[in-house]
C-alpha positions in Angstrom: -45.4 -103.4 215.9 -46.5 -100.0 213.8 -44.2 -99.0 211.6 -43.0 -95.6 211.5 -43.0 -92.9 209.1 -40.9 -90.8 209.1 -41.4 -86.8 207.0 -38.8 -85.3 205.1 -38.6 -81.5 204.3 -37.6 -80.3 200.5 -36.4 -77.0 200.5 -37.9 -74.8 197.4 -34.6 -74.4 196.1 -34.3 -77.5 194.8 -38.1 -77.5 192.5 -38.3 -77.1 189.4 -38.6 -73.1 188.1 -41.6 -74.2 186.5 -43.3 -75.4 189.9 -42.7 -72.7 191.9 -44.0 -70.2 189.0 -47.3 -72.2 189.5 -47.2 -72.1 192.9 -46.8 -68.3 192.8 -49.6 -67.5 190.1 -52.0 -69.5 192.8 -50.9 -66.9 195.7 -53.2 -64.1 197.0 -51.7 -60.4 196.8 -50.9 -60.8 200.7 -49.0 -64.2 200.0 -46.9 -62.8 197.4 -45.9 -60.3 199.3 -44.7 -62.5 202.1 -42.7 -64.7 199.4 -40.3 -62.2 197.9 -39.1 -62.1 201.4 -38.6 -65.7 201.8 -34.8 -65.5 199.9 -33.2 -64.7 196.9 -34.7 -67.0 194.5 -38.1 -66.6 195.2 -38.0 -62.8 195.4 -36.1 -63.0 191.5 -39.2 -65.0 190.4 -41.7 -62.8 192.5 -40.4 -59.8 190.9 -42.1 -60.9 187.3 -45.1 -58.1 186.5 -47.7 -60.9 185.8 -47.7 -61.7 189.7 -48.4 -57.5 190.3 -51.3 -56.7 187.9 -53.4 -56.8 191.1 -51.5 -54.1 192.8 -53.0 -50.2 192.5 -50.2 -47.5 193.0 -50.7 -44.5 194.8 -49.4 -41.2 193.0 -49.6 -38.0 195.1 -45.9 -36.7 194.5 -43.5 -36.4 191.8 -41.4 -38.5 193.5 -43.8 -41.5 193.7 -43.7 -41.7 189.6 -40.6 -43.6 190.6 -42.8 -46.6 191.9 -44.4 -46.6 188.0 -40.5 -47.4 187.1 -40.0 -50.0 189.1 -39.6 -53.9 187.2 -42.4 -55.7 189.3 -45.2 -52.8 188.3 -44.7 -52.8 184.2 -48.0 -55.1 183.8 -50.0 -52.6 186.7 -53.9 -51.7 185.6 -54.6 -49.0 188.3 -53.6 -45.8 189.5 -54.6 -44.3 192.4 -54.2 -40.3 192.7 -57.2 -39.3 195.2 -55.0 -39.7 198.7 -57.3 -42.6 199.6 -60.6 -41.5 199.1 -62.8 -43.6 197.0 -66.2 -43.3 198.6 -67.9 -41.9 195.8 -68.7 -40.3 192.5 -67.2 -37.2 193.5 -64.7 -36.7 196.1 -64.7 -34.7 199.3 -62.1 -32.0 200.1 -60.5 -33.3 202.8 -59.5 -36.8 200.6 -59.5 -35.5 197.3 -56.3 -35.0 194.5 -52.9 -33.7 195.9 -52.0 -30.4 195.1 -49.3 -30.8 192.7 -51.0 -33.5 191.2 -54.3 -31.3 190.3 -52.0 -28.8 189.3 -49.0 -29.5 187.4 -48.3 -33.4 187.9 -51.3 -34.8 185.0 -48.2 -34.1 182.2 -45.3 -35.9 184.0 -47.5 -38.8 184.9 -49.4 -39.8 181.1 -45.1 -39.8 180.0 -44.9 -42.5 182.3 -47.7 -43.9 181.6 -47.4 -44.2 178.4 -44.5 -46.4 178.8 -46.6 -49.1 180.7 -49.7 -49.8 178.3 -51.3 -51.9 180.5 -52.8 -49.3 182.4 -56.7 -49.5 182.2 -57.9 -46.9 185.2 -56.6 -43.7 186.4 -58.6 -43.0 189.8 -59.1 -39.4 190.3 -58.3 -38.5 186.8 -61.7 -36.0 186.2 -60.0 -33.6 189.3 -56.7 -33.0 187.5 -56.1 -29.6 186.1 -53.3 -28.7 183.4 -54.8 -31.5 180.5 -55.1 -28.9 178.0 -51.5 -28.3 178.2 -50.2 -31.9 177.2 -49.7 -32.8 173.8 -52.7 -34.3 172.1 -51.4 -37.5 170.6 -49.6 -38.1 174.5 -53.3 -37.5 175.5 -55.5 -39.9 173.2 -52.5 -42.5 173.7 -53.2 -43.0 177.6 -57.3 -41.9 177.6 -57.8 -44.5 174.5 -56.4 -47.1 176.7 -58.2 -46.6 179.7 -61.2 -49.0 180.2 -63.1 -46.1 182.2 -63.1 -42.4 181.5 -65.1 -39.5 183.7 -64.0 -36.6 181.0 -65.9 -34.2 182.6 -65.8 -30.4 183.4 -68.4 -29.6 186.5 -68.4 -27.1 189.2 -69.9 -27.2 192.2 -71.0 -24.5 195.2 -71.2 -27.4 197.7 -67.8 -27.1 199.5 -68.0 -30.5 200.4 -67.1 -31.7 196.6 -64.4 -31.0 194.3 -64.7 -29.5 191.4 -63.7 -31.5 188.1 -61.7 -29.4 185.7 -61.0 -32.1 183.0 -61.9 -30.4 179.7 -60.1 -31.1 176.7 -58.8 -28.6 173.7 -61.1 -29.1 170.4 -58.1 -30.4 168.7 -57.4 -32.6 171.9 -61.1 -33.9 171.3 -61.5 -34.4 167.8 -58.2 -36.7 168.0 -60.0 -38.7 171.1 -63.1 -39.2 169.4 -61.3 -40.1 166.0 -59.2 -42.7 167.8 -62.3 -44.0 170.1 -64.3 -44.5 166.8 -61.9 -46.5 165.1 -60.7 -49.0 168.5 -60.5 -48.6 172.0 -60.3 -49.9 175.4 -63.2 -47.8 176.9 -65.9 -49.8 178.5 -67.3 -46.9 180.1 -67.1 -43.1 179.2 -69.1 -40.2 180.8 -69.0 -36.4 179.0 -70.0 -33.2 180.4 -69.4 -29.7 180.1 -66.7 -30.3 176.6 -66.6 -27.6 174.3 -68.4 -29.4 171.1 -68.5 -26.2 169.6 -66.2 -24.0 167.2 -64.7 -21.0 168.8 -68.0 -18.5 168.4 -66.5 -15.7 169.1 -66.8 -14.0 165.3 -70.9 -14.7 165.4 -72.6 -11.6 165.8 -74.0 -11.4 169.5 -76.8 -9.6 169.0 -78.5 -11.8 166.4 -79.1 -14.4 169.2 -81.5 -16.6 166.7 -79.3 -16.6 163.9 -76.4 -17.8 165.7 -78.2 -20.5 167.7 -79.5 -21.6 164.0 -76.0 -22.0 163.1 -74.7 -24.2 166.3 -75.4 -27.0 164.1 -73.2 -26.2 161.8 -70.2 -25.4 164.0 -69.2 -28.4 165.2 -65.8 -29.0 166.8 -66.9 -32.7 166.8 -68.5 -33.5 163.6 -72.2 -35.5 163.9 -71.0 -39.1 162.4 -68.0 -38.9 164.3 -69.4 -38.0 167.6 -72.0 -41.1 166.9 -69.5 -43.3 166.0 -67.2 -42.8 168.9 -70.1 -42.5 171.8 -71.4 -45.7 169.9 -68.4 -47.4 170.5 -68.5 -47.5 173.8 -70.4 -50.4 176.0 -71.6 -48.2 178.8 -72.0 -44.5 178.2 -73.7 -41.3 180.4 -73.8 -37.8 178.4 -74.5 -34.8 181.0 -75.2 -31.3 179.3 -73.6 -29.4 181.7 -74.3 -26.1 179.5 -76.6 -25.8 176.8 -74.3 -25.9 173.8 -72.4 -28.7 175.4 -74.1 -31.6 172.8 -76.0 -30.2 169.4 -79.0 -31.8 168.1 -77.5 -33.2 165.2 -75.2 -35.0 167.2 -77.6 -36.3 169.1 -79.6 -37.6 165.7 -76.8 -38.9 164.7 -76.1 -40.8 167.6 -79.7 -42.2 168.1 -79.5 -43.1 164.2 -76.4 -45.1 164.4 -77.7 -47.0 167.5 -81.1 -48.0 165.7 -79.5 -49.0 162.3 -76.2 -50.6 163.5 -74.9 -53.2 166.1 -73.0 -51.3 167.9 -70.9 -52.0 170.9 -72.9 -49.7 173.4 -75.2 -51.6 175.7 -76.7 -49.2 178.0 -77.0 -45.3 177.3 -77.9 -42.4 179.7 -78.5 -38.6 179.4 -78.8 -36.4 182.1 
C-alpha cells in the first residue's frame, strides 16, 4: 500500500523575525500592501521605511504633508505634486500643480522635507511659485539633495502649458551653486531664465554698449563657480531663456574646466 503524507500548516507567527523580514524585502509594492493587513505582527514589521522607498506620495493640500509624517514614509525618494499628470516635459492645465501648492504650499512642504533626507525627486517642482520667499539655507538643503532639478523660469502663450515660475533670489543661487560645487546629489540639472546677473539697475541706460561691456563683470554667479557647479553635474541642459541669462565668461569657464578636468558631467546641452 502507498503511504500517505500528510501537510502541516506553520502559522507566521511562530518564524523567526529574521525570516519573515526576508520574506518582506522579496515582496512587490502590491504584496506589501496586502501583508500589513494580514495581523498585528506582520503589519509592526511592514511598517519599517526600508519596505516603502518604492512608494511616491501625492501632495496637493496642506493637509496631505501629514502623510510625509507618517513612520512607514521616513526612507520615501518621491514626491508627487502635479495631481497626476506626468505625460510630459511640461504639464497641461487641466493636470497640472494645485492651487495652494503653486502658491503658498512650496515653504510648508521643503520644512518637511527637510526632515526626511532621503528625498531625491520633487515632481512638479519647476511650476511652484513663492521659492524666493523661503530661506536660502532651507532651500539649498532640499534642492542639493535632489537627484533631478528643472530650476527653470519659462513662460509660455500656449494655454495648453503651464508656465514655470521657479527662479531663485541671487543670494538663493550663489548658495546653490556654492553647495553643488563642493557635493551633491544632482544627477541631472536644467537652468533657464535665472537672474546670473547683479541688480543693473544703477548702469546708465542710455550707454547700451558700455553696459553690455560690463555684463561680464557683474556676475551674481561668479565664472569659476558657475563652472565648477554646472561641471559637477552628470547630465546637464542650459536654456538662455533671455539674453543676459548666462555671460560669456561663464560659459569659457565652463567649457575650460570640462576640457582640462575630469569632471563628473557626462553629457552637456545648450539650447
Amino acid at each position: 500500500m502507498g503511504q500517505s503524507h500528510s501537510q502541516s500548516q506553520t502559522h507566521i507567527s511562530v518564524l523567526p523575525n529574521e525570516v519573515v523580514v526576508s520574506i518582506l524585502q522579496h515582496l512587490p509594492p502590491q504584496e506589501i500592501k496586502s501583508a500589513v493587513l494580514v495581523c498585528k505582527s506582520l503589519r509592526e514589521m511592514g511598517e519599517k521605511p526600508r519596505f516603502w522607498t518604492w512608494a511616491v506620495v501625492t501632495v496637493n493640500t496642506k493637509d496631505d504633508l501629514q502623510k510625509l509624517k507618517r513612520p512607514r514614509l521616513q526612507m520615501v525618494q518621491e514626491i508627487d505634486v502635479t495631481q497626476g499628470s506626468h505625460g510630459g516635459t511640461h504639464l497641461n492645465r487641466r493636470g497640472g500643480v494645485s492651487t495652494w501648492m503653486k502658491e503658498e504650499g512650496l515653504a510648508d512642504l521643503f520644512q518637511v522635507i527637510c526632515e526626511i533626507p532621503t528625498v531625491r525627486r520633487i515632481r512638479g517642482l519647476e511650476f511652484c511659485k513663492g521659492i524666493q520667499g523661503i530661506e536660502p539655507d532651507l532651500v539649498v538643503s532640499v534642492l542639493n539633495s535632489l537627484e533631478e532639478l528643472n530650476l527653470c523660469y519659462d513662460f509660455y502663450d500656449e494655454e495648453d502649458f503651464e508656465d514655470m515660475p521657479l527662479r531663485l533670489e541671487a543670494e538663493q543661487l550663489e548658495l546653490l551653486f556654492t553647495a553643488v560645487a563642493e557635493k551633491t546629489n544632482l544627477k541631472f540639472l536644467q537652468v533657464s531664465g535665472q537672474d546670473m546677473l547683479k541688480d543693473m539697475d544703477k548702469t546708465d541706460e542710455t550707454d547700451e554698449v558700455d553696459e553690455m561691456d560690463q555684463m561680464d563683470e557683474m556676475d551674481t554667479i561668479s565664472p569659476e563657480l558657475f563652472a565648477a557647479a554646472v561641471s559637477n553635474v552628470e547630465e546637464v541642459i542650459l536654456k538662455e531663456h533671455f539674453k543676459e541669462d548666462i555671460t560669456s565668461k561663464q560659459f569659457e569657464a565652463l567649457y575650460s574646466i570640462i576640457a582640462v578636468e575630469d569632471r563628473p558631467v557626462r553629457k552637456f546641452t545648450c539650447l
